[in-house]
C-alpha positions in Angstrom: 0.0 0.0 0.0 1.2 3.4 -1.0 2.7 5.3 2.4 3.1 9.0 3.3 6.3 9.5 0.9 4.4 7.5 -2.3 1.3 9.8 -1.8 3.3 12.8 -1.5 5.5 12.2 -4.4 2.4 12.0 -6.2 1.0 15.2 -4.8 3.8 16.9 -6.1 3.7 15.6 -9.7 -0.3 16.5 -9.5 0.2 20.1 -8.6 2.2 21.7 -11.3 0.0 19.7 -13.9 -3.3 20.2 -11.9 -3.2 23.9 -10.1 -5.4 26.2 -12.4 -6.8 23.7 -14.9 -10.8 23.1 -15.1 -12.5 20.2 -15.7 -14.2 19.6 -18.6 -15.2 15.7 -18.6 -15.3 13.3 -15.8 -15.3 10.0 -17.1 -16.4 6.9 -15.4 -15.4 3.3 -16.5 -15.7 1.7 -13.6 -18.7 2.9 -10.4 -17.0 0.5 -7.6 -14.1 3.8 -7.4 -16.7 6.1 -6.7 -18.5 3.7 -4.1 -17.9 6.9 -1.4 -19.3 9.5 -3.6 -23.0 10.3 -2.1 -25.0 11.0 -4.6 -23.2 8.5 -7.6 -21.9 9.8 -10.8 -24.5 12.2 -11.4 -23.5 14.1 -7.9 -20.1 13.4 -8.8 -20.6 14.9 -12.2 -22.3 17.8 -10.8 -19.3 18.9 -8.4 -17.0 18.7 -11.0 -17.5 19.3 -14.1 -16.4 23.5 -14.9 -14.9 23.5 -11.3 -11.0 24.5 -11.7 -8.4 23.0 -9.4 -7.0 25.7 -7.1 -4.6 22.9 -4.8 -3.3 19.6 -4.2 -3.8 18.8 -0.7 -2.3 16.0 1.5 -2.4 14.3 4.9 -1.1 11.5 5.6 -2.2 9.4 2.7 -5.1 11.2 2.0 -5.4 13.7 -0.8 -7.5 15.9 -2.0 -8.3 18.6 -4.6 -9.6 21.8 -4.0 -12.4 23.3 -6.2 -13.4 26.9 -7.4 -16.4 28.0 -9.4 -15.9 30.1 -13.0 -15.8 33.0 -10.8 -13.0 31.9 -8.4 -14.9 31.3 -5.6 -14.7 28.0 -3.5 -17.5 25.8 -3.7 -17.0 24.4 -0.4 -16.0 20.9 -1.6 -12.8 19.2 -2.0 -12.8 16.2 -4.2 -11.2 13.4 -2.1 -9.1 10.8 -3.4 -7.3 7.1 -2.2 -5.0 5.1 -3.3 -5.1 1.8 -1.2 -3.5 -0.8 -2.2 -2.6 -0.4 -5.5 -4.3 2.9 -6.8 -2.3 5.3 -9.0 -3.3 8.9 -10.4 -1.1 9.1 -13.6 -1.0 11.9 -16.3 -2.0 11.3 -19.9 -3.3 13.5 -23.0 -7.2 13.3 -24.1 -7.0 10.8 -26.8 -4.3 9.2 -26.1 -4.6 5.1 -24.7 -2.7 5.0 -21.5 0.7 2.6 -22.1 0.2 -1.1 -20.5 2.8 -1.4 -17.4 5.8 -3.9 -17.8 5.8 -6.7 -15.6 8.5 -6.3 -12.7 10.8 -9.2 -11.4 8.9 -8.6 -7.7 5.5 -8.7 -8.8 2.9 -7.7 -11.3 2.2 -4.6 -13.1 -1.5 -2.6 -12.9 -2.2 -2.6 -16.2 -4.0 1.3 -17.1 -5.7 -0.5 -20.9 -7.7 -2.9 -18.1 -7.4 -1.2 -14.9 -8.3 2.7 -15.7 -11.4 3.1 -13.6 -12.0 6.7 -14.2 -10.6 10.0 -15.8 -10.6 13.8 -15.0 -10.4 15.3 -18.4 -8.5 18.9 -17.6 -8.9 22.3 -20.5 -5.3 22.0 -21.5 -6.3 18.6 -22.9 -4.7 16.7 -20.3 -6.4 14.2 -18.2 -6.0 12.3 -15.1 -6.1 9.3 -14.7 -7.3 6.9 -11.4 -6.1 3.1 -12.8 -6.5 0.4 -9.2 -6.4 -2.7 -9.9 -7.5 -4.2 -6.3 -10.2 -1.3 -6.3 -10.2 -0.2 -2.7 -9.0 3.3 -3.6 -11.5 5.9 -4.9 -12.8 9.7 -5.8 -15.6 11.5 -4.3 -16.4 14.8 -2.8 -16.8 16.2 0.8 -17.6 19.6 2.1 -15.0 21.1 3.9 -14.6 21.4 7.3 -12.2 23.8 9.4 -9.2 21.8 11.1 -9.5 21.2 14.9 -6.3 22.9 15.6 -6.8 25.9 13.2 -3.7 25.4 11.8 -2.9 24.4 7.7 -5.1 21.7 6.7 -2.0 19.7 5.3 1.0 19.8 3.2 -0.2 22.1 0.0 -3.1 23.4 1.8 -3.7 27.5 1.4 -5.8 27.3 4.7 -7.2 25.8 7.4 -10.0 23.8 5.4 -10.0 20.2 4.8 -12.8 17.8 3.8 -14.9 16.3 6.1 -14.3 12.9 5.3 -10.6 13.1 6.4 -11.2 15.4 9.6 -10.4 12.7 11.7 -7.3 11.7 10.0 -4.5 12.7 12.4 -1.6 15.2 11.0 1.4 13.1 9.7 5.1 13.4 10.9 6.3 15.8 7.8 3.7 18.6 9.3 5.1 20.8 11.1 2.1 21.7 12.8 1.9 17.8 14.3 2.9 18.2 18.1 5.2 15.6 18.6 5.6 15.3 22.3 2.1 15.1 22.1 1.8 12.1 19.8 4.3 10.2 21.8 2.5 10.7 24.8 -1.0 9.3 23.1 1.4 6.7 21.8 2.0 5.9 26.0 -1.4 5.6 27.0 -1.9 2.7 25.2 -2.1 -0.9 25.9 -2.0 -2.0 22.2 1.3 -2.7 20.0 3.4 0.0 19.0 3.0 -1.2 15.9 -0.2 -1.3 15.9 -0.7 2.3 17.3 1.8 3.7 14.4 -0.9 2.4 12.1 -3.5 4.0 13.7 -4.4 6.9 11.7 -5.9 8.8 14.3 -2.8 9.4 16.3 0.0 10.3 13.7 -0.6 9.5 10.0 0.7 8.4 6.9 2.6 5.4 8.6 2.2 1.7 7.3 3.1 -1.5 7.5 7.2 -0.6 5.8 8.0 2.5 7.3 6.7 1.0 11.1 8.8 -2.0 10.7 11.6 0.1 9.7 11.2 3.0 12.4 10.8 0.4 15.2 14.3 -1.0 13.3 15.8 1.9 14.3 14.5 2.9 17.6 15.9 -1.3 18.7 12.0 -1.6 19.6 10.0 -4.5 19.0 6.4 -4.0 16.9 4.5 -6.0 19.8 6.1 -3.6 23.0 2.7 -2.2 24.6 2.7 1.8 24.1 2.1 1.8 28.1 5.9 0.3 28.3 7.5 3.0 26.4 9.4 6.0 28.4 8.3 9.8 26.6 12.3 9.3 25.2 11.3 6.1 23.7 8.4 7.0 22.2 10.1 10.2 20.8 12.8 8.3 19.3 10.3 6.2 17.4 8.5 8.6 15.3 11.7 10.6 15.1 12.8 7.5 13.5 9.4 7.1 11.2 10.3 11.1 9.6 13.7 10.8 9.5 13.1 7.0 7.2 9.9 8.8 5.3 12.0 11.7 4.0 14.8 9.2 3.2 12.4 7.3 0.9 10.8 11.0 -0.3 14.1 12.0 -1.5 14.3 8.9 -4.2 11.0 8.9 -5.2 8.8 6.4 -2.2 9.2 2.5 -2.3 8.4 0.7 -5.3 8.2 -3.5 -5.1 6.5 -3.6 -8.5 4.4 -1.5 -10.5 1.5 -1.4 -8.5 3.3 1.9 -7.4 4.2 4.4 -9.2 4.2 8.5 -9.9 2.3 10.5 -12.1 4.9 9.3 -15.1 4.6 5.9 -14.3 8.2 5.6 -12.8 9.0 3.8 -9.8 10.7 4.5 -6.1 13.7 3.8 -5.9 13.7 3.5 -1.3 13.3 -0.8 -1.6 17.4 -0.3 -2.1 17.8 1.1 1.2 15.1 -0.7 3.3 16.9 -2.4 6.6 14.6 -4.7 7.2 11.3 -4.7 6.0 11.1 -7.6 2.9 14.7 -8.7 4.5 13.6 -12.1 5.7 16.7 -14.3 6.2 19.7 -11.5 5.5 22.0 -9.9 8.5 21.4 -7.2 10.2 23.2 -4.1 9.0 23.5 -3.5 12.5 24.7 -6.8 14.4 24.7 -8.9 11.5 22.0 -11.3 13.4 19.5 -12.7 10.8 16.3 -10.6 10.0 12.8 -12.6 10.4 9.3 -12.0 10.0 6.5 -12.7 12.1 2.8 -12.7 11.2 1.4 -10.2 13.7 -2.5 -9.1 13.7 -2.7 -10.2 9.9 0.6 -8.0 8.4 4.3 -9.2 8.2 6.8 -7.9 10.9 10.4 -8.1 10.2 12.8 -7.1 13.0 16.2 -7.8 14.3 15.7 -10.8 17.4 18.9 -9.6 18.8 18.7 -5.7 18.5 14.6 -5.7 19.2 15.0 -8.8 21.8 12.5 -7.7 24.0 9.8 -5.4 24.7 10.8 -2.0 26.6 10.2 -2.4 30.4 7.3 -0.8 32.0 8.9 2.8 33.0 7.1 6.5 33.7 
């Protein structure tokens, strides 16, 4: 599933080609990617179509658009979008058939000839795509709502608004309006799994299942330590470690295992080079040179160092 750093490097290649255009055409191929959308396609239509695009919004993995009316002013929407497990938003030209993916050595390609679910034709003739092939991304609009906090909505945001639907979507570790101390003392009053609490969206967000194993990596904490077990300094350390790994995979473009993720351009990450642990089943440490394993916990694979995480952090204030 696309993280924090895959979302954002797709926010980034939306805005230069996005900011200022209008839609013209929205067009649906498939109705399961607008499955959020009250209303249906016709609502959908509705929202859209001669809105222009005045931002590219995100937090955590959530993104969004913002909308204006012909005369500038803000319709007090935002249209929403997804990209669970395997969603992409690529950039074509009206007209032109999206190019099949190549098949990758790690896995399988999204193909955008049988996986295109819908398209946002723009006035410069441009068009965005949405191609998922596992279909639990999506579109849809949500009025906008003003941020608990009062502070930026999220990374591109011009204000404090952000759509209802993702209100209640903590602010991710690259926001500098986040309160750190404060999310590692939420992370402490917890009886669940650290790892568990980093992939709760409601208490820091844009974390999943590769940046938590590899931030717990580098804080020498196992995923299953209760949050009540960690000191303040421990839990610091930990999402210190979660930013500092997410801006390391930023920098080259997010973590690619196959073409299932990609950017706007259809190119790839380039972070799976660098990973420590996560996927490293079986090699040494880089650390202590003990061998990595994985673990099935609550349903996702945990790799970790069993010498450097041995065992939980004890119970301290």
């Amino acid at each position: 599933m696309p993280e924090l750093p895959e979302v954002e490097v797709v926010r980034r290649g939306l805005a230069p080609l996005t900011i200022g255009r209008t839609v013209t055409d929205v067009e649906l191929l498939d109705a399961r990617i607008i499955r959020r959308q009250t209303g249906g396609a016709d609502r959908l239509r509705a929202a859209l179509l001669g809105t222009t695009l005045t931002a590219v919004v995100r937090r955590g993995k959530f993104l969004w658009w913002r909308l204006a009316d012909e005369d500038g002013t803000d319709t007090g929407e935002a249209l929403m979008g997804h990209l669970g497990m395997s969603g992409q938003l690529r950039i074509g030209t009206e007209g032109a058939v999206p190019a099949a993916g190549s098949a990758s050595s790690e896995g399988p390609a999204s193909d955008p000839l049988r996986h295109r679910r819908l398209s946002l034709h723009l006035d410069d003739a441009s068009r965005v795509d949405l191609i998922d092939q596992r279909l639990f991304g999506g579109l849809w609009t949500s009025p906008l709502v003003v941020a608990a906090d009062g502070a930026l909505a999220g990374t591109g945001s011009p204000d404090a608004l952000l759509p209802e639907g993702a209100s209640h979507i903590a602010r991710d570790l690259l926001d500098p309006a986040l309160d750190l101390a404060v999310a590692a003392r939420a992370l402490r009053t917890r009886r669940s799994a650290v790892k568990t609490l980093l992939l709760n969206q409601e208490i820091v967000s844009g974390i999943g299942n590769i940046y938590a194993d590899e931030a717990l990596w580098a804080a020498r904490t196992r995923f299953d330590t209760p949050g009540i077990a960690l000191s303040q300094r421990k839990a610091l350390e930990i999402l210190r470690a979660a930013r500092e790994v997410m801006e390391r995979a930023l920098a080259v473009g997010g973590t690619s295992f196959d073409a299932l993720y990609v950017n706007v351009e259809g190119r790839s990450g380039y972070f799976a080079r660098s990973l420590t642990v996560y996927g490293q089943e079986g090699r040494a440490c880089p650390r202590c040179g003990a061998t990595i394993r994985r673990e099935m916990f609550q349903n996702r694979s945990s790799h970790f160092c069993p010498r450097c995480q041995r065992t939980r952090a004890p119970l301290t204030s």
